[in-house]
C-alpha positions, 0 to 999 in steps of 0.5 A: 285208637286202633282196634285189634281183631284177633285171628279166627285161630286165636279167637276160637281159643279165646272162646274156648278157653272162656267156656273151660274158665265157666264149666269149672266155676259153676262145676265148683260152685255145684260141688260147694253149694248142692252136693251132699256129702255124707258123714264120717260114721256113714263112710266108715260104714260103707267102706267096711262092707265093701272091704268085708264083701270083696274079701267074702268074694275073694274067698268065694272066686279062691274056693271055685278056682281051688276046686275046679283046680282039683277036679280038672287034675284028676280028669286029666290024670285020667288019661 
């Protein structure tokens, strides 16, 4: 019976792919076992405050751009 020895090319790949087929099942594993997910009231929760924050930024970034808008208007009208 004779044994094959695979190219340094090739087993380099070999190895490779090995630690990518690890990471990912202890990377599921991690996910599955440890992680602690929050509950759906809790995320409806969150994701109502980021949206009621963003649109009292978009508000605030609206009113600046409108003002600064007005009063570079009427500067260079002056001229």
């Amino acid at each position: 019976m004779r044994v094959r020895f695979l190219p340094p090319v090739l087993n380099l790949c070999v190895v490779m792919l090995q630690k990518i087929k690890d990471y990912l099942k202890d990377s599921y594993t991690e996910i599955v076992t440890n992680v602690t997910w929050s509950s759906l009231p809790e995320l409806y929760q969150s994701a109502t405050l980021v949206i009621i924050a963003t649109f009292i930024f978009a508000l605030l970034i609206g009113l600046m751009d409108y003002v600064f808008n007005l009063g570079l208007g009427a500067f260079y009208k002056s001229f």
